[in-house]
N, C-alpha and C positions, 0 to 999 in steps of 0.2 A: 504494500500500500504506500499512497505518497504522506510525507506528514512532516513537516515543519518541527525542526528538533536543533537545541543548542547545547554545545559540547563545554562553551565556558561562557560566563557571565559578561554582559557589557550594552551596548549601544544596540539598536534594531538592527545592524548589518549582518551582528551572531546569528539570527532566524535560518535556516537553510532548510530547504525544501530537499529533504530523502527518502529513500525506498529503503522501508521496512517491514520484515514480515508481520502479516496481516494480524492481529491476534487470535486467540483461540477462548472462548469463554470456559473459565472454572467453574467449578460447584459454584452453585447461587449467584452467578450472573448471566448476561445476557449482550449478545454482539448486537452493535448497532450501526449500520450503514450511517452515517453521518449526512445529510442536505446543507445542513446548514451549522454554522459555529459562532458562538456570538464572542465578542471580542471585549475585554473589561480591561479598566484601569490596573487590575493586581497583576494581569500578564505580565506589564510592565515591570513590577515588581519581583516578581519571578526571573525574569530577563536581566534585569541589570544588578541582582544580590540583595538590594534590600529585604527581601522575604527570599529565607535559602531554600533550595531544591536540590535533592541528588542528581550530579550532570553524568552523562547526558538526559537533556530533560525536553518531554515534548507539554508547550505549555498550552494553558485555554484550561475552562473548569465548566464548560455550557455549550449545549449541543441539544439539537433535533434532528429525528430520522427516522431509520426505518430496522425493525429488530431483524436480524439473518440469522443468528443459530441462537436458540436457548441452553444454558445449561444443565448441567444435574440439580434436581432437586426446585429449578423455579415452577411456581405455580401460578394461574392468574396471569399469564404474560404468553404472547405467543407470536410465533414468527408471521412477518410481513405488517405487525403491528407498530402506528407510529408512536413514538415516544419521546419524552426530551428529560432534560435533566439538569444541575447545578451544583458546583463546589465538589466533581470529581474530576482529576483530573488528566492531559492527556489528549485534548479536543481537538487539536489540531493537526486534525489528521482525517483521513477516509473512512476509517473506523476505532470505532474504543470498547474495548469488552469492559462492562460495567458492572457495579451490584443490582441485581431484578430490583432491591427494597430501594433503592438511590431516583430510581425513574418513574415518572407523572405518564400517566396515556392521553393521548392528544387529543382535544376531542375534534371530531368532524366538524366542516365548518371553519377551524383555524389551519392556516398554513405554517410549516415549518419552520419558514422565515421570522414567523409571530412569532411560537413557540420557541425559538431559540433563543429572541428580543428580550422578552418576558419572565424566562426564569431566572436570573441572578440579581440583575439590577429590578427586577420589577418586587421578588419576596426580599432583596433588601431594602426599599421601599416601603412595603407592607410592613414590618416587623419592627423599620423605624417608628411606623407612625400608629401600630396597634401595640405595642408592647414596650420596646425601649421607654419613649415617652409616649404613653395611650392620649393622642391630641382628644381635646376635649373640644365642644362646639363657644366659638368667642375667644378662646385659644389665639396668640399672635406669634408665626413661625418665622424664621429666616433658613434660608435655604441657599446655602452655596453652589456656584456650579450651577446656577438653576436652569441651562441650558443643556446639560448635561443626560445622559443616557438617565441616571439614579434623579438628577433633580427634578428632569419632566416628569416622573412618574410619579416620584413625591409629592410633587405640587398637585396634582390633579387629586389624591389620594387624602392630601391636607385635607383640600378643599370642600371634598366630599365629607369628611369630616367634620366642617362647620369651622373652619380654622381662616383668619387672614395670612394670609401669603405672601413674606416679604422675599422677593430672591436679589443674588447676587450675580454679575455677567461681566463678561470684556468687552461687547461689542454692540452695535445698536439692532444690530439682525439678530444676534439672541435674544437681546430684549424684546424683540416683537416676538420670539418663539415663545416664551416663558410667558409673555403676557398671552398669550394664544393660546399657552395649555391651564392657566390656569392663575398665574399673579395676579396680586390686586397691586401691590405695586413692584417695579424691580430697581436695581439698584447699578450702574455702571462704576464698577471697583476701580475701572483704570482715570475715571476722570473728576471721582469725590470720595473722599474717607467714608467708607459704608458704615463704621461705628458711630460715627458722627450722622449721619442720613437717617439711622433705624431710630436714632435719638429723638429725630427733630420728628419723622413718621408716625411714633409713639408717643409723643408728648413728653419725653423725657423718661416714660416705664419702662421700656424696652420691652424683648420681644420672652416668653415662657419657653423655648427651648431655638437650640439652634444647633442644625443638622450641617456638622462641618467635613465635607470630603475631602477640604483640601488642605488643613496641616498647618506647617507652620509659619506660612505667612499669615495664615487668619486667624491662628490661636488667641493672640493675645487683645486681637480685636473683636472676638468672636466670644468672648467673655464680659468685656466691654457693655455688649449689645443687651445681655439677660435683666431682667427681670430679679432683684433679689427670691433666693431659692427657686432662681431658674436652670434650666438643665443643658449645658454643653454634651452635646453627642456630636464625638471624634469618631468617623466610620471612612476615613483613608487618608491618604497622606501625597497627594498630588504634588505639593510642593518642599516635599520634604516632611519629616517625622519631627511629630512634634518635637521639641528638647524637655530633658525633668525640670519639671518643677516641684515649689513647693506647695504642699497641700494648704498652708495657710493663707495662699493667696485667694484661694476661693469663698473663706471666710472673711477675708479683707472685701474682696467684691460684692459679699451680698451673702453670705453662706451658700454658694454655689454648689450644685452637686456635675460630677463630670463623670463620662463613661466612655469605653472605647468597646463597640461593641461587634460582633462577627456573626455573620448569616448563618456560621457552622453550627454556632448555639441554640441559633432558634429553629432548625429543623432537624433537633438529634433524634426526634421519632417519625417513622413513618405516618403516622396519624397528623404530626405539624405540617409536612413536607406537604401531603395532601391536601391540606386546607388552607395553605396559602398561593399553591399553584391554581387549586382551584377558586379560589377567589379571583384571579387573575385572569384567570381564562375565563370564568362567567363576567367578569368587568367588559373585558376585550370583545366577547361576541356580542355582550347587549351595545357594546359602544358608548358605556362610560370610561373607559381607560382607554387613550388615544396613542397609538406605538408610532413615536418618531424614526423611522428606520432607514439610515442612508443607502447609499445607493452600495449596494456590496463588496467587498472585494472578494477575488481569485483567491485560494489559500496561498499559492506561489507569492503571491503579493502581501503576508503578513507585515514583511518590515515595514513596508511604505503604509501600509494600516497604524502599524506604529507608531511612525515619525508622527502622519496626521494627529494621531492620539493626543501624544506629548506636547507638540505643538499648538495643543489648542486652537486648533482651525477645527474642528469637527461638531456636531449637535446630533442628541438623540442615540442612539444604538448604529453600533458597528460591527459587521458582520461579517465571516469568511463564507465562500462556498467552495467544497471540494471539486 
């Protein structure tokens, strides 16, 4: 099979497209023809060392397709059936033998392309905004990134929620996406101090939680923004990883509570898995959850998907086809 694999850590040009054999599913899992691969900020991380991986490593954690051989022992699953998946990994490729319990069944109705869109950034979305901090209806959010694959979806997800929706963007074209999917207002970081913006937006309260993707350029202003006994959620590190701090800083701001929290945690049962895929998928087909999806790339063309990535030229979900 062809599949995109790096032998040492660095820049998008490590990516290299190889032929490797196809694999073979073990007890309790299930081969998946791959359509479609969806493409996340952590690949990155994977790629350049910040989050280690044993090399050589073929990365991607989020796929749709079509099952070709079942294993020993799965029940409930069966060949030619479509299916997708999230936070296993390995995607970037033609096929992935996977765990049967890891993967959602498609339903009819959604294409691959959705399904591939929707499950990583769409249930870390959901899990931000039903569990981490459970928005409340009158709730005032800020949302980084809000252009972003995880921020469209949040936003729209707030919103449904009963939440105002402050986001954060680089450009005036994001801003009209963000305001499209769902901001009540957005905020251009490159040409006004957004701590200072959510201030004057707020009357001076600031916002009850803020959903930060991007790390440590926004840390210290992204605390700033809260609401005394408001809630910083650190969920990536776009511009780097946060640095330590001290925890008394939070009680200096307001008694602050902060959390860095991981998609892996909130679907350690199959019963979570289920019910957040399917909440997405029934959003997606009524056409209350709207999938910004660019225009795809080739898998041969990972890096150049990358460069995009990092470069922050991109909006919405990004995707490989094999």
């Amino acid at each position: 099979m062809k599949a995109i694999q790096f032998t040492q850590t660095g820049g998008p040009d490590v990516l290299t497209l190889t032929d490797l054999p196809t694999p073979s599913p073990k007890s309790g899992e299930v081969l998946v023809r791959l359509a479609a691969i969806g493409i996340n900020y952590i690949d990155t991380y994977h790629r350049t060392g910040l989050y280690s991986v044993p090399l050589p490593y073929i990365p991607g954690s989020e796929g749709a397709g079509v099952i070709e051989q079942v294993g020993e022992g799965v029940t409930g699953l069966s060949v030619g059936q479509r299916v997708a998946y999230a936070m296993q990994p390995g995607s970037y490729a033609e096929y992935v033998s996977i765990s049967a319990d890891k993967v959602v069944p498609v339903p009819d109705g959604m294409t691959d392309q959705q399904a591939a869109a929707v499950m990583l950034q769409g249930m870390t979305a959901h899990y931000l905004a039903f569990s981490t901090y459970p928005i409340r209806p009158g709730d005032t959010v800020l949302i980084h990134a809000g252009a972003g694959g995880v921020g469209l979806l949040l936003t729209q997800i707030a919103r449904m929620r009963g939440a105002r929706v402050i986001t954060t963007v680089s450009t005036d074209e994001k801003a009209q996406l963000s305001r499209e999917n769902g901001a009540d207002e957005v905020i251009l970081y490159t040409q006004t101090d957004f701590a200072e913006e959510v201030k004057k937006l707020t009357g001076g309260q600031g916002v009850n939680v803020v959903y930060d993707s991007v790390g440590k350029s926004t840390f210290e202003g992204s605390l700033d923004c809260l609401k005394p006994v408001g809630m910083m959620v650190s969920f990536g590190n776009a511009s780097g990883a946060v640095p330590p701090f001290a925890p008394a800083l939070l009680a200096a701001k307001g008694s602050l509570m902060f959390t860095r929290p991981s998609l892996a945690h909130y679907i350690l049962t199959r019963s979570a898995l289920l019910e957040r895929a399917g909440a997405l998928f029934n959003w997606v087909a009524s056409g209350q959850l709207r999938l910004e999806i660019q225009q795809p790339y080739a898998l041969a063309d990972a890096a150049q998907a990358h460069r995009d990535l990092e470069s922050r030229k991109t909006t919405g979900k990004l995707l490989l086809i094999p």
